[in-house]
C-alpha positions, 0 to 999 in steps of 0.5 A: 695204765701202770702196775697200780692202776691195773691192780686196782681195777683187777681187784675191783672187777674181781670184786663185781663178779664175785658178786654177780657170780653169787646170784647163779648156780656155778659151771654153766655151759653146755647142755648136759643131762646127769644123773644126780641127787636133787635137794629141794626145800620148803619153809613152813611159816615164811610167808606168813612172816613175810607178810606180817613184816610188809603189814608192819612197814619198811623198817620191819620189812628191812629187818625180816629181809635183813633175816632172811638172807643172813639166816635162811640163805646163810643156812643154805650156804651149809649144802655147799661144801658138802658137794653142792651146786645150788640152782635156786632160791625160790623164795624160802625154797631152794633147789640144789644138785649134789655130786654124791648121795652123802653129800645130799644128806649131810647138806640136807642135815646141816640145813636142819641143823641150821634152821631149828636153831633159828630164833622164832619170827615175832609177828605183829600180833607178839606171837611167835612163829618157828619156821620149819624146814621141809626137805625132800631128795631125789636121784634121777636125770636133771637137765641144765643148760643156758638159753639165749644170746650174749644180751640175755640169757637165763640158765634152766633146769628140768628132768624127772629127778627135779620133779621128784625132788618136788613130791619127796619134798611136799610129803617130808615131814617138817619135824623130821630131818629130809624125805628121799625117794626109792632111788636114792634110798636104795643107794643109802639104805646100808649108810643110813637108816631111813623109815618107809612113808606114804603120803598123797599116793606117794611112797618116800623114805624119812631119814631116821636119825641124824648122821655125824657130819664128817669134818670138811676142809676150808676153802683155800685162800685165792692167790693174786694172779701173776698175769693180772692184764689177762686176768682184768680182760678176763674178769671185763669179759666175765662181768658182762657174761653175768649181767646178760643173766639179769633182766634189764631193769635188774641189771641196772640194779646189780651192775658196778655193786660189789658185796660191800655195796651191795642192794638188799631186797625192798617193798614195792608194788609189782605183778608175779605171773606164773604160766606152765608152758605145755608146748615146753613140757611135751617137748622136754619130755619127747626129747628127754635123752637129748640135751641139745634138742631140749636146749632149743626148745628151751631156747626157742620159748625163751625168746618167745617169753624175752619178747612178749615179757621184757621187750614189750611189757618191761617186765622181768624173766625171773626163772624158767625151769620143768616147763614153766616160767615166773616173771615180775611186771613193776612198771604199769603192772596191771596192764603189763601183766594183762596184755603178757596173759591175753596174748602168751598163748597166740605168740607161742602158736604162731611161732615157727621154730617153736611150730618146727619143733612141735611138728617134728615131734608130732606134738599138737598145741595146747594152752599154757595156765597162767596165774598172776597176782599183784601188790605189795611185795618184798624185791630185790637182792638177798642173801650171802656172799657165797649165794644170793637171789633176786627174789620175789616174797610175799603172799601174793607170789604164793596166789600167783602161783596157787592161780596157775595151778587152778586155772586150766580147771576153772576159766575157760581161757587157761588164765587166772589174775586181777581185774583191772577194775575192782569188781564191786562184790559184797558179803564175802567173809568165807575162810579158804575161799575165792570168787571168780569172776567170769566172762558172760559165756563163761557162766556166773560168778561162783565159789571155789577152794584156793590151797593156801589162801585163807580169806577171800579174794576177788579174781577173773579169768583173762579173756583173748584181746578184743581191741585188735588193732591195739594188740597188733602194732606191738605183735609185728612191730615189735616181733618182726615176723617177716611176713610175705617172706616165707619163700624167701625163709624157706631158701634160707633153712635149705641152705642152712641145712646144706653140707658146708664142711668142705667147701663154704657156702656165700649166700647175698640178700638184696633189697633196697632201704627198708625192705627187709634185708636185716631181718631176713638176715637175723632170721637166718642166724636163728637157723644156722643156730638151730641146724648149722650144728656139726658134729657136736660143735656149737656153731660161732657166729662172727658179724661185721658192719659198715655204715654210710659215714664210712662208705669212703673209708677202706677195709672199714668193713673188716676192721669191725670184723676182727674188732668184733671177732677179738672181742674189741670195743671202744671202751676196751682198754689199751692193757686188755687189747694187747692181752688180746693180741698177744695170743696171736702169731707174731706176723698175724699179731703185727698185722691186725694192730697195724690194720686196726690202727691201735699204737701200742708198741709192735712193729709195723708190717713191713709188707706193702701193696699185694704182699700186705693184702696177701699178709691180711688175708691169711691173718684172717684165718688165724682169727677165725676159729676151726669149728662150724661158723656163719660169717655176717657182713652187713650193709656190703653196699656201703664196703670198699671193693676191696673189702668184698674182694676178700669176702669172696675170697673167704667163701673159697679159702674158709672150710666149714663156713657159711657166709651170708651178706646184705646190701642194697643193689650195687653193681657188682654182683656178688658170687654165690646164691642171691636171695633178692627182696622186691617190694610187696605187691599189693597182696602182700601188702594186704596180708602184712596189714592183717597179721598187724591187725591180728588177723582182720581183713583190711578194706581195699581203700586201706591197702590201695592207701598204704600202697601208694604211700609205702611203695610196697616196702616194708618198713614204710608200710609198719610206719605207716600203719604205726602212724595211723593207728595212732592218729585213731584212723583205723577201725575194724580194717578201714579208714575212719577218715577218707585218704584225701583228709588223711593225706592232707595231715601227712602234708601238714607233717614239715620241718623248716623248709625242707622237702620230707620223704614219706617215712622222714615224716612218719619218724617226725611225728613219731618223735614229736608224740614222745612229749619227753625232751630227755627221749627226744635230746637222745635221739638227736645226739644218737642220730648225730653219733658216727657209725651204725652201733655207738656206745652207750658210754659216749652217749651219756658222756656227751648228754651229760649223764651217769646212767640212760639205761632206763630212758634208753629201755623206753626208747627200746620200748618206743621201736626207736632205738636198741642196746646190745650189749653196752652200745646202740644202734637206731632201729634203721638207719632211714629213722637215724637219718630222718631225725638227724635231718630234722635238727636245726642246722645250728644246733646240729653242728654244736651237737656234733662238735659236742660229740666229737670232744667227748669221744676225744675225751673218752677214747683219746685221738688214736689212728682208731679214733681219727675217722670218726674224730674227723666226721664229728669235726667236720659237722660240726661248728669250729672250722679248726678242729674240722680242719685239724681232724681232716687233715689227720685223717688225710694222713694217715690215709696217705701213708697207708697208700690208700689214696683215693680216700686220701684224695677224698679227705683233701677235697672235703679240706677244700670245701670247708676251707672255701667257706672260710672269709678270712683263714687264718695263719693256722688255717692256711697251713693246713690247706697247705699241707693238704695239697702237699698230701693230695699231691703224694696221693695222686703221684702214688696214684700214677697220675703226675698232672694232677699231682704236679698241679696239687703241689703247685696249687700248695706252692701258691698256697704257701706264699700268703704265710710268714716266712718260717711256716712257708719255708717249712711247707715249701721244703715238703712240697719240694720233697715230693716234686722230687720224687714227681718223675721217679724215671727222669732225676734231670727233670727232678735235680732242680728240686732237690738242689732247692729242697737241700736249701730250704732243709739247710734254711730251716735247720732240717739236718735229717731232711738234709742228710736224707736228700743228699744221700738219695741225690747221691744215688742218682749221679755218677762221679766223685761227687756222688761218693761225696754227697752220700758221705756226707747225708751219713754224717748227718743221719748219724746225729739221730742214732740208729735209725732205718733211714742211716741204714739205708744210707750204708747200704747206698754207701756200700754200693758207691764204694764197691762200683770204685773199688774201694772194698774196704770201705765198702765192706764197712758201710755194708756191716754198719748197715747190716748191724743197725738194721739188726738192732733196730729189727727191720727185716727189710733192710736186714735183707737189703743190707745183707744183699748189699754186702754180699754183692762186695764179697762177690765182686771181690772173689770171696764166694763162699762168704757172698752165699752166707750173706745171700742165704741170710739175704732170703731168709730175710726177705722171704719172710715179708715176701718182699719184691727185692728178693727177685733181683736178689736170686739174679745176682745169687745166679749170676754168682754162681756161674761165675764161681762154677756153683751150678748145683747150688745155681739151679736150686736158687732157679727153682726157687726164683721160677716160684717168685717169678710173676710176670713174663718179663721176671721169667724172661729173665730166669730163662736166660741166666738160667741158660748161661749156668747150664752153659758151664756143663 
């Protein structure tokens, strides 16, 4: 991406957050509680305006909307600059904190100011009507904090300063300029002059004559930044920050808008509730000096709200701050807005965190008021560039409201709303009255006083669920309470509670398929989050996942570790992954882009074997941060040996941590404390089937079905239940139909002819109910993409379209699918495989090559692409991209010397090239060459049969094509059956006199000169100066290269062995001057190791040592094996010079190095020999 491309994304991104950034209160962050001045405000005659425009249509209501936010929420703007931090529009409300007790006056004048010079709204009727501007301010604590996780979260407000604020507000006189409280007056009284009021029991103060606005210095200009990648990658960063704080369907409205293009709000149906949360209130109260405690019991009702409000209903989270939450249903309303009201009060009752905080705080239960209302109402985004809400207007929200407040004293339930039927009432004409219609045991209809509202309307109060079987499918399937695992929790909230910051803690849960594992998993995140807390560090969670298609794939693993630690996606452009790694140390930096496979300009490592795991593991802790962290690695079972090698590593080198797995049985058993999930016993299954039917006890023949059919596992047993719920086969905890009747529909559940398993049957028909061919072409494409978590980008891209994330919503909805944060995943991996089983075989493999051609489009066909590359390919359809992309992915394997893998990919280049009739040229050629890789992987490997087997298979192999390509192809066999016996060059020499032939016959001067250099090495004589003389030459027509610098350095030594230290000195510096430039810290060593030796022979022992202390620094840098042979020769050195002082240093630097036996061995002796000089 050049200077140009990046300025305009940086100025576009800027642009979006800017946006995005104007809807909410600035300096989000930790819990905090201060003391501060709150302003809060209230319009007389807004809705009355608001409804007037929506009676007179949509180009009324545009203009109304249009006034609003250039006018009412443009005067707002005024607090800002006088030290405000506005935390909310409230429709024509607004709730603003203020760092000084001026700055909350001034503010509040302007506002006034502002207002009363507002044109009169022109209603319908052509009468005017003034809008006037109530202000209240109070100074006391006011708590604020953001809730939730990186997908959703919502930033709150609460403390006994707000609610003053509220009153001083509701007793302001809307002719005067503000009313403050006794606080703030006292800290005012000798500035301003105020006049004592009382009001509704209240005492407040009215400021009493306008102050002079003090003169106020504009905002400076923003300067371009001189980083713009960091700044991009910040801002990418930002962006997705913000759109966590817009409910879903929101979100989709706002996301890529910026303030040119930006959405105004719109008329359209939608049900407001509002509800007062006591449980949240009491413990706000309770713990109202301790910001964390009160943060989690906000966090703890907001996930309560998240999943019973938008998960379930589809509704929309619109504010939640003093213990009460205001939410919008616009999609099937009136049933969302029913089921969110009936079912509120249980969810919160039978939470266990929020049961946790209660008991400890020796708070009881008490139902929450609701009140919701529907119609026509005015939604969406208004207001100014420097503050906008997404807000909800009319009367309707009013009567939501003014519902709540009433509805604990008038309905039995504690809940107020519509009726889903009209209720046929007649004669009702009585001003500022309402009926409420009540459940018989409630009494008869009556009349009853609505602040407010001055015409009647019908209502009713909400009783508890009655169809139970319906509720309960939604309660368990969407909620996931781990029912039958309470055990299994308990162990878990101890460990979390155990102290982990000295020595870590490794936790491993292990259960089959389906049986829970993932959600005990999350469960325990919860925990840690809650109790994992140290010191006033906010715990770091980092996650890591495998997936089946990569269980042949090493360090797969922990390759998704340090991409989800970095902050890493496939969408991540290639500027801000560099941005990334720049802030890395060097060596850590080197390692982590190599192991990631990225291509962006660093060095390679020039670490190999032990010494490049022993590099990665230490980079590991550069990544991970210091404070109290929980390290998730999930699906372990599908990992590499070596990857919960270093697991087990990090539980014994990482302080502060805890580290918890999940995986199937296997094996290995893993160190540390194992929490194993068996299948449900049938009592276990009896109590999961009555918390699915709310609490109805299940007949025996029920359980003795569900047994039988989900062999205790969990998953089974909701799929199960999901399935014959919907099939309408349970009533009040029985079968209606007897289990013969119902197995034989199981049995009519197939596809093609293939034999099904139990929940590959339930997902079938699970998807054939969706009746939607957009819902069912996602599903097939997403059970066809590689990797448990995609992204979202790729699925649109493949199904060609823009945008899926309502479609996406309703899958979420349907418990197929979830989207986290720009990606998704299925909801198990046994339903993505049992839709992807049931794909006609044909269409699955266009599906595949699809897949594969879009990912190639969208992320190009980088080493980080190509496994992935190389499943959609070998699925797919086209026997060349299957081939081509295996034969990548064999590759790179190979030289990454992870062999076995390498192998594998050979073997899958077999198999698709047996089923070809009749390959073509390029076909050939690749199997060929694949043998030629299965052949290296396999000499790596020590295992010279198969290896001189898989190399002679590529020699015949190479014979059926044209004279240029086989030539090409034997010239690379027979570069490895040089190498074939590396302790036998006899055995080896008619290998290399052919491969000298056929690089001459191919024109190949590198192989060539390579070749002669290494021949060179292996013999004695004149010729052997001649040979590598020669392979110099050749290998100085491509610069300065590595492979010239070996060959110096070879050069260095034939010269030195005769005599010849002239020359040998000069091979030695032109080694030792191209490793230089070309930065090779290896070869630096080497050459520098190299020349030394020449000084050494030659007597000239004060120059050796510089070399071979330039050697070490060099070669201690990678820890490279050589330095070993270097400390002998230093040694050796020594001694002969009478050096013993510095010999013995180099000793004890050499024992440190030494690994086996043999090296000290060695030591040993030479030692000897140098203490033989005293």
């Amino acid at each position: 991406m050049g200077v140009d491309e990046i300025r305009a994304k940086y100025e576009q991104l800027l642009s979006e957050v800017s946006y995005l950034e104007s809807f909410w209160p600035k300096g989000l962050g930790r819990p905090r509680i201060d003391t501060r001045a709150i302003w809060k405000s209230d319009i007389a005659g807004f809705t009355a305006a608001t409804d007037d425009a929506l009676k007179q249509g949509q180009l009324a209501t545009a203009k109304w909307v249009r006034r609003i936010g250039d006018e009412i929420y443009g005067s707002f703007d005024l607090l800002l600059p006088h030290g405000a931090n506005i935390q909310y529009h409230e429709g024509d409300a607004g709730i603003a904190i203020f760092d000084t007790l001026e700055g909350a006056i001034y503010g509040a004048t302007a506002v006034k100011d502002a207002i009363n010079k507002l044109k009169p709204v022109i209603l319908s009727d052509k009468t005017d009507k003034q809008l006037k501007l109530r202000q209240g301010i109070a100074t006391g604590k006011v708590f604020t904090a953001v809730v939730g996780d990186e997908t959703r979260k919502i930033p709150v407000i609460d403390g006994i300063g707000l609610e003053d604020s509220y009153e001083m507000e509701t007793i302001a006189d809307k002719d005067g300029i503000v009313c403050v409280d006794e606080a703030t007056y006292q800290g005012l009284k000798d500035k301003f002059k105020f006049t004592r009021k009382e009001a509704n029991s209240r005492i407040g103060y009215e400021l009493a004559e306008k102050p002079t606005l003090p003169k106020l210095t504009p905002r400076p200009t923003e300067q371009m930044p001189k980083n713009l990648a960091k700044e991009t990658e910040y801002l990418e960063q930002r962006k997705q920050e913000l759109l966590a704080f817009f409910p879903p369907l929101a979100r989709a409205e706002v996301y890529g808008k910026t303030g040119a293009e930006a959405p105004t709000a719109k008329t359209g149906n939608a049900a407001i509730m509002f509800a007062k949360l006591p449980t949240l209130a009491a413990l706000v109260e309770h713990h109202s000096d301790n910001p964390d405690k009160m943060a989690e019991s906000y966090g703890a009702h907001f996930k309560i709200l998240r999943d019973l409000i938008e998960t379930e209903n589809a509704g929309e989270i619109d504010k939640l701050y003093l213990g009460k939450v205001i939410a919008r249903f616009r999609d099937n309303y009136e049933d969302a807005a029913n089921h969110t009201a009936a079912h509120l009060a249980e969810r919160i009752a039978r939470d266990y965190a929020i049961r946790e905080l209660l008991a400890e705080a020796g708070i009881t239960i008490e139902t929450p008021p609701i009140g919701y209302y529907w119609g026509e109402v005015i939604i969406g985004p208004t207001g100014t560039e420097r503050r906008r809400a997404f807000t909800m207007l009319g009367d309707r929200v009013n009567r939501a409201a003014r519902l709540m407040m009433k509805s604990k004293e008038w309905s039995k339930h504690n809940t107020m709303g519509l009726p889903k039927e009209p209720i046929p009432l007649t004669n009702i004409q009585k001003a500022n009255k309402f009926v409420v219609k009540t459940e018989p045991d409630d009494g008869a209809p009556g009349e009853k006083k609505l602040k407010g509202i001055h015409k009647s309307i019908d209502v009713y109060t909400t009783p508890p669920p009655r169809d139970k079987s319906a509720e309960s499918m939604t309660v368990m399937l969407k909620r996931k309470t781990l029912i039958g695992r309470d055990a299994e929790q308990e162990k878990l909230r101890a460990i979390a509670k155990m102290p982990y910051e000295q020595q870590s803690i490794q936790v491993n849960i292990t259960s089959e398929a389906g049986g829970g594992k993932t959600e005990l998993t999350k469960r325990f995140e919860e925990l840690f989050s809650q109790l994992g807390r140290r010191h006033s560090q906010q715990p770091v969670i980092y996650h890591a996942s495998t997936a089946e298609q990569a269980k042949d794939i090493p360090d797969y693993l922990f390759q998704d570790f340090i991409r989800n630690a970095l902050g890493v996606k496939a969408e991540t452009a290639r500027e801000e992954i560099k941005a990334k790694l720049d802030v890395l140390p060097e060596e850590t930096r080197k390692i982590v882009h190599h192991w990631l496979g990225f291509n962006l300009g660093y060095e390679k490592p020039a670490q190999t074997g032990p010494q490049l795991e022993e590099a990665r593991r230490k980079s590991l802790l550069d990544i991970i941060e210091e404070g109290p962290k929980l390290l998730v690695f999930n699906d372990v079972h599908w990992a590499d040996e070596a990857s919960i090698d270093r697991i087990e590593w990090l539980a014994t080198q990482l302080p502060n941590a805890i580290i918890t797995t999940n995986y199937r049985p296997i094996q290995r058993q893993l160190k540390g404390t194992t929490i194993t999930l068996g299948p449900f016993n049938r009592q276990a299954i009896a109590q999961h089937i009555c918390y699915l039917l709310t609490n109805q006890i299940p007949h025996d023949e029920l359980i003795k079905f569900v047994e039988k059919h989900s062999t205790g596992t969990p998953l089974i047993i909701e799929e199960l239940m999901r399935y014959l719920h919907q099939q309408g086969h349970i009533k009040d905890g029985k079968l209606t139909k007897t289990t013969q009747e119902i197995e034989e529909q199981l049995g009519k559940i197939e596809f093609e002819d293939r034999k099904l398993e139990t929940i590959e049957k339930l997902t079938l028909q699970r998807y054939r109910n969706l009746r939607n061919a957009e819902m069912q072409a996602i599903l097939d494409y997403a059970s066809c993409m590689f990797g448990e978590e995609f992204p979202k980008r790729l699925l649109e891209a493949t199904l060609g379209k823009k945008e899926l994330d309502a479609t996406l919503l309703a899958l979420e909805h349907a418990d197929f699918l979830k989207r986290n944060n720009g990606s998704v995943t299925f909801k198990h991996n046994l339903v993505k495989n049992a839709i992807r089983k049931c794909i006609p075989d044909d269409q699955r493999r266009k599906m595949h090559t699809t897949v594969g051609d879009r990912r190639k489009e969208l992320y190009g066909e980088g080493d980080d692409q190509i496994v992935a590359l190389a499943w959609d390919y070998e699925n797919g359809e086209s026997d060349d991209k299957a081939l081509q992309y295996l034969l990548l992915a064999e590759r790179l394997f190979v030289e990454g010397k992870q062999n076995t893998t390498g192998i594998s990919y050979a073997g899958k280049i077999q198999k698709r090239f047996d089923t070809i009739r009749e390959p073509t040229t390029s076909q050939v050629n690749i199997y060929g060459t694949s043998l030629n890789g299965k052949g290296i992987a396999y000499k790596w490997l020590r295992r010279f049969a198969e290896a001189e087997e898989a190399l002679n298979q590529g020699m015949m192999t190479s014979e059926k094509l044209p004279e240029n390509l086989r030539d090409a192809l034997q010239l690379k066999l027979h570069l490895n059956f040089c190498t074939l016996y590396p302790d036998d060059f006899e055995r080896n020499k008619p290998y290399y006199d052919t491969a000298i032939q056929l690089a001459q016959k191919t024109g190949n001067r590198y192989i060539e000169g390579i070749l002669k250099v290494n021949v060179g090495k292996a013999i004695e004589g004149e010729e052997r100066i001649k040979l590598t003389e020669e392979g110099v030459a050749l290998l100085n027509e491509f610069g300065k290269i590595a492979a010239l610098a070996l060959a110096y350095n070879n050069l260095t030594f034939c010269y030195k062995e005769k005599g010849l230290m002239d020359k040998a000195k000069e091979a030695g510096e032109n080694a030792c001057k191209i490793a230089d430039e070309i930065k090779d810290v290896d070869l630096q060593g080497r050459s520098r190791y190299g020349l030394g030796m020449v000084y050494d022979v030659e007597g000239n022992y004060e120059q050796a040592e510089n070399l071979f202390v330039e050697a070490e620094r060099f070669l201690e840098r990678i820890e490279a094996p050589t330095i070993l042979s270097l400390y002998e020769t230093w040694v050796v050195a020594c001694t002969k010079a009478r050096q013993m002082k510095t010999g013995l240093d180099v000793c004890e630097r050499w024992q440190r190095k030494c690994q086996t036996e043999e090296d000290r061995k060695k030591l040993e002796e030479k030692k000897k020999e140098l203490l033989a000089l005293s």
